[in-house]
N, C-alpha and C positions, 0 to 999 in steps of 0.2 A: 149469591144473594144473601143478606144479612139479615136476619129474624131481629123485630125489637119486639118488645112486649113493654106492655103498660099497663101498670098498678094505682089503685088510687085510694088512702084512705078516706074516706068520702066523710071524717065525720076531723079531720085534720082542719083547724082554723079555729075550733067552732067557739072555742072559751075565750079569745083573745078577744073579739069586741067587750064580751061581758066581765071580764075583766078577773077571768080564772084560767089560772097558769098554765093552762096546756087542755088534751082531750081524753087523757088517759081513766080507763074503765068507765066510774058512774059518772067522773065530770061531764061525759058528755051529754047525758041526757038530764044533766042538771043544767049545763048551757041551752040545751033547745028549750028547757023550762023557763030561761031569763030570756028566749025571744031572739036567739043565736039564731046565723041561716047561716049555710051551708059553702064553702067557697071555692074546695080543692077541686072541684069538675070544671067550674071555667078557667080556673088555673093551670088545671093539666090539659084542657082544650086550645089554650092561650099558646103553649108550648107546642100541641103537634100541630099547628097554623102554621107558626114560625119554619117548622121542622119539614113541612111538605111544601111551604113559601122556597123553602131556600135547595129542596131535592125534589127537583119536577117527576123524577124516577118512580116518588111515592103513588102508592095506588090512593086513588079519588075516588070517592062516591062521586054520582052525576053533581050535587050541589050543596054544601055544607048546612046547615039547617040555620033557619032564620035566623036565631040566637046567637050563632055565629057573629053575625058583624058585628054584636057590640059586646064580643070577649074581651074583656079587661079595659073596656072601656073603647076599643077601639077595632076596628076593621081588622082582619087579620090583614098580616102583608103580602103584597100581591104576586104570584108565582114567579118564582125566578127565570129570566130567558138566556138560553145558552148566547146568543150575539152579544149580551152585557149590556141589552138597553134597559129600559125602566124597570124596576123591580127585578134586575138579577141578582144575584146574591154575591157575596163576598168571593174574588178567583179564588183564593187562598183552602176557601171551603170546598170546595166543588172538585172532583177529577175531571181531569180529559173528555170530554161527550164521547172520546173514540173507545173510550175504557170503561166507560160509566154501564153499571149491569142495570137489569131494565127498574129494578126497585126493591125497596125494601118489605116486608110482609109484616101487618102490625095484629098480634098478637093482644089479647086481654081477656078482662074477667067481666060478666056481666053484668046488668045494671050503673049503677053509680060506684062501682068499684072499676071503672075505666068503659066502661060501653058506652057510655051517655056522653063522655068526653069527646071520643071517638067521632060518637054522633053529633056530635055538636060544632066541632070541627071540619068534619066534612069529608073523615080518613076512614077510606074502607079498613073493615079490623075484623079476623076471625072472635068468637070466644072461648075459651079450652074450658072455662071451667063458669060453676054459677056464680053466684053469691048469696053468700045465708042470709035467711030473715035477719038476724042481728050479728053483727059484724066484733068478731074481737082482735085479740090479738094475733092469737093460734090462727084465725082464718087468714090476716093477713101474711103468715107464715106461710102457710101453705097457697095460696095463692102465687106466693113466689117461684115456690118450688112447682107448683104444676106450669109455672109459663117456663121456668126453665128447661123441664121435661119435654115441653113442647116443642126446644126448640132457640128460644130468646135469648140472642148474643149479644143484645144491648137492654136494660131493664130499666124504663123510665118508672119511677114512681115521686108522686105527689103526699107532701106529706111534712112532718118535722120529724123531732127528733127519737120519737117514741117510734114511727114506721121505720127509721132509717136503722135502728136497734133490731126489727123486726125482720126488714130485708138481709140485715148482717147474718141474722138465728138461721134466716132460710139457708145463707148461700154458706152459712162455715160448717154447720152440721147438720144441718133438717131437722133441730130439736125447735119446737115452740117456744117463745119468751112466757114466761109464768104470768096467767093472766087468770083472774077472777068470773070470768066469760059473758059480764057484761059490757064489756070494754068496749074502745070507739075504735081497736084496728091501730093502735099507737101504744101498745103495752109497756112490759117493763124489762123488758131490752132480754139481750142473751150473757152471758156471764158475769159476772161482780165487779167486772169495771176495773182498772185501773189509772192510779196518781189521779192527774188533775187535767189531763185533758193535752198533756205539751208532747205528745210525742212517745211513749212509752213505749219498748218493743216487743213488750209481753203481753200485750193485746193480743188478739185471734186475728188471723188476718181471712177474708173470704178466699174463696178457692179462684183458683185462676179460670180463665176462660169466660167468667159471663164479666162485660163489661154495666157500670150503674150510674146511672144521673136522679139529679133529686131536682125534682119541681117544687120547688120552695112554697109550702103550702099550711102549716102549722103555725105553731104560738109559741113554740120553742126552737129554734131553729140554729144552734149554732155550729153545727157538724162541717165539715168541710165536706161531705158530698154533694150540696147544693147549689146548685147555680145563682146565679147572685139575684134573678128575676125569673120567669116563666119562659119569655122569650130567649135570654140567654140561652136555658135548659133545652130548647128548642135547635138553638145555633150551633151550642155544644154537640147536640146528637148528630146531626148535617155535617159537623167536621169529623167525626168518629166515622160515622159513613164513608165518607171521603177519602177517611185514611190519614188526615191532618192532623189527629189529635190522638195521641197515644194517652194508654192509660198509665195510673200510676198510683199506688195506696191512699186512700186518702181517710183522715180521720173521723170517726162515728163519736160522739158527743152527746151527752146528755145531762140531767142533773141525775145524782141517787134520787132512787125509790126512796119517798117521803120528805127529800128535801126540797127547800124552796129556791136554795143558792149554790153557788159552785159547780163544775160540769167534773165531769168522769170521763176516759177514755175507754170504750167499751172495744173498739175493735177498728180495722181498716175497710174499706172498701176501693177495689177498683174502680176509678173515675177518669174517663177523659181530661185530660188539663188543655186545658185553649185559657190562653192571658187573659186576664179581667173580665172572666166570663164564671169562674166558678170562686165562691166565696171561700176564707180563708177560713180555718176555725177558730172559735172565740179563743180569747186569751183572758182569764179573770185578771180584773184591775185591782189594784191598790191605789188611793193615795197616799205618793211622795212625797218626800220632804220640798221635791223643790215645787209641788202642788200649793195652789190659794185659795181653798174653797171659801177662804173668809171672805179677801178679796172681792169672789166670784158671787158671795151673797148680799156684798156690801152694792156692787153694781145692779143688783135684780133691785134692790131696795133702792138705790138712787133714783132709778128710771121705770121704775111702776107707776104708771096713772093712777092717777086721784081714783080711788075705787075700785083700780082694777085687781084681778088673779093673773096667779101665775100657775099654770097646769104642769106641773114638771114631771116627766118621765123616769118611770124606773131606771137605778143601777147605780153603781158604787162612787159616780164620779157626784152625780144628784141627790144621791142621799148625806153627802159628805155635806156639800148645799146645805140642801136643808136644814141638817145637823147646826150648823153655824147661823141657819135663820131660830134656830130654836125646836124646831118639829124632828122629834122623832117618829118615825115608821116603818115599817120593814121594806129593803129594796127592789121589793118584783111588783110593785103596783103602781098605780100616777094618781099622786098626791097634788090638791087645790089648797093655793095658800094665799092671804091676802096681808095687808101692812098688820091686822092683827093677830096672824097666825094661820091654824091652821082650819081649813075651810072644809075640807075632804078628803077620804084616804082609800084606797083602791078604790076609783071611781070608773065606773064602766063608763059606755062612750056615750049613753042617751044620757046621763048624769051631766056628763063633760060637753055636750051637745046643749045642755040646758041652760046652766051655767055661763057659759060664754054668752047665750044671748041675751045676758040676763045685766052682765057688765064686760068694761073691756077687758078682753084677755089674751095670755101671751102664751105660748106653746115652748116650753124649755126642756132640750135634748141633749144627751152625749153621745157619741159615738161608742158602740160596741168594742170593747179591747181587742185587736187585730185583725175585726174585719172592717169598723168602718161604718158600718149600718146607723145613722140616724133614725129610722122609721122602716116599720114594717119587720123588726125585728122583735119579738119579746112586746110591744108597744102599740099593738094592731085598737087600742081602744084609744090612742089618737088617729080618728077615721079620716078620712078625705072630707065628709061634711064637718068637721071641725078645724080643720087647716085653713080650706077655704073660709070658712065665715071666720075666724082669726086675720088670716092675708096673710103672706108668704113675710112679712118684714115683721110680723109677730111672732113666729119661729128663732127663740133666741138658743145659738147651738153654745155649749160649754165645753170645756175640756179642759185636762192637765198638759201643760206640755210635751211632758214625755207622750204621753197620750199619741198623739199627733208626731211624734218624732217616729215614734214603734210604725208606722204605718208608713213608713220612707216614702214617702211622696204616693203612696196609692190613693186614690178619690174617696170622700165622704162620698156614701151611698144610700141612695131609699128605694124604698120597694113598699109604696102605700096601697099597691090595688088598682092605682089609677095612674095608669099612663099617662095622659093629658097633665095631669097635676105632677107628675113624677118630673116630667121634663122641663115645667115652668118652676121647679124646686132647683135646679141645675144650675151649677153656675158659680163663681166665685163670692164667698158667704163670710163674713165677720164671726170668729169662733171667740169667746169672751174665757181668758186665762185668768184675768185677777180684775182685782175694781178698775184698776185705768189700762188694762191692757187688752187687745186685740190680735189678732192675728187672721190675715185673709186665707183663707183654705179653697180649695175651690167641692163642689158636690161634681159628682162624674157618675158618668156609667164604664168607661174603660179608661 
């Protein structure tokens, strides 16, 4: 019988609506002060649906708690049946019924550090350990290390990239990430990082034997331990179960302590691999020479309505944009601009919310360097109520060639929050290289 446990930093998310880079230390409770709410419990509730949808084996409470149906927007998925009829899960995932052991035991920490998830979900869970009145880093360190102790050969946790630094500190040395101890449970990682994030073998790597999945749940999130949605993170565990997904190092990602750009490779982490199920880690962009971001701003300017904005999204491909519209800004925020410039600059999402219904406007994206992410990446303050009151044909996606070449045929991808809207986002999409050029990409989930 395989022990999972499940971790949550419960305060992971919480700056991305309000348009501050991440949850680490006092951000956080400077985000609940700008009216931030809270997102990592139904996101790690979203995942163990999926995960008990698709292992009938899991132990069930008698009935998931009301809140359940509408995790992430939608009903969980309905329990797997071993005959293959409606609602059974992938063969591929599942062993033998004649082999299959009676279930897994899910493990966690109390309250909104994984209990409420649990509960919300509808998956029975012992608790080994509490949770402190105020959650830092150090707590989320050790909260690892006692599900471990207890036991937990598979370790979900929900979070970005600050917990994913935290769960590395637990499982390489049991030393805490250096944290201030007002922190939100997403500190500042375990050692000094090295290069830039491509692979370096002088990283730490976690000790063998506990396997880890990341429920994608932060505002920084470019690590390659996380599954590319909740559900995923869900499918991933079911095929670990299974025995279908071996593990295999995968890279921990973050920016330096006090910067606002560039990622660091802090260490590896065991991760189940199942194909286009766990995201890839970022890869920082440049623009190339064979890049047009002249081009690319001469087309926003051609085809801007009379009056309208153009809400453009952080990162190095849109800030290049901008640059050539004339606005300088720094690239981790979303910048409002109209034919006379520039209109707003990290603008949170009731800002961007306002705005728009104010005149028309257009939602301009790049895709993340090597994984792909449109949305719900780094950019959680373009929300679902701003996409939809836009319309899906108001999402202009940009890119460099190369861009799009690096990514050999993998799908543009989002992960806004909202399933319903994720899936009407799908689908083969006009990505804008230079003023008169196009290129059809398609958006995917695998």
């Amino acid at each position: 019988m395989t022990t999972v446990g499940l971790l949550v930093n419960p305060v992971a998310g919480l700056g991305g609506t309000v348009g501050l880079k991440g949850t680490d230390g006092p951000l956080a409770e400077r985000a609940r002060d700008l009216g931030a709410t809270p997102r990592a419990t139904d996101r790690a509730a979203l995942a163990l649906s999926e995960l008990a949808a698709r292992w009938p084996g899991f132990a069930l409470t008698a009935e998931p708690e009301p809140a359940a149906a509408t995790v992430g927007g939608h009903q969980p998925a309905p329990a797997a049946k071993p005959d293959g009829g409606a609602g059974a899960a992938d063969a591929d995932t599942l062993p033998d019924p004649a082999t299959r052991f009676d279930g897994p035991t899910l493990l966690t920490v109390a309250g909104d550090m994984g209990a409420d998830a649990a509960l919300l979900a509808g998956v029975a869970a012992t608790v080994v350990c509490d949770r402190p009145s105020a959650t830092s880093a150090a707590d989320t360190v050790r909260a690892a290390q006692a599900l471990v102790r207890a036991g937990a050969e598979l370790l979900l946790f929900a979070g970005g990239d600050g917990t994913a630094r935290d769960v590395l500190a637990a499982l390489e040395s049991g030393q805490p990430t250096t944290d201030d101890g007002s922190g939100s449970g997403s500190g500042s990682g375990s050692g000094s990082g090295s290069g830039s994030g491509s692979g370096h073998s002088v990283a730490p790597t976690a000790r063998d034997g506990v396997a880890v999945i990341g429920i994608p749940a932060g505002v920084k999130i470019h690590s390659a331990v996380y599954a590319v949605n909740p559900r995923a993170a869900g499918e991933v565990a079911a095929a670990f179960l299974a025995g279908t997904a071996a593990s295999a190092p995968a890279e921990v990602l973050d920016r330096p302590d006090g910067e606002t750009v560039g990622t660091v490779l802090y260490g590896h982490l065991p991760v189940p691999r199942l194909p286009h199920r766990v995201q890839s880690g970022k890869i920082g962009s440049t623009v190339t020479g064979g890049d047009d971001p002249a081009g690319i701003a001469a087309h926003l300017r051609d085809t801007r309505s009379l009056g309208g904005i153009d809400i453009v999204g952080p990162g190095t491909t849109t800030n290049a944009v901008l640059a050539a519209l004339g606005v300088t800004v720094e690239p981790t925020g979303v910048t409002v601009v109209d034919a006379a410039g520039l209109v707003a600059t990290d603008a949170d999402a009731t800002t961007l919310v306002r705005l728009a219904a104010a005149r028309p406007a257009r939602v301009v994206v790049s895709p993340i360097g090597g994984q792909g992410f449109l949305l719900g990446r780094g950019n959680q303050q373009l929300t679902p109520e701003l996409l939809r009151s836009c319309g899906r044909d108001a999402i202009m996606i940009i890119s460099g060639e190369a861009k799009l070449a690096a990514l050999a045929g993998r799908p543009l991808l989002v992960d806004t929050g909202d399933e319903t809207l994720d899936a009407d986002l799908r689908g083969y999409r006009p990505v804008i290289t230079g003023r008169d050029t196009t290129v059809m990409y398609r958006i995917g989930e695998k």
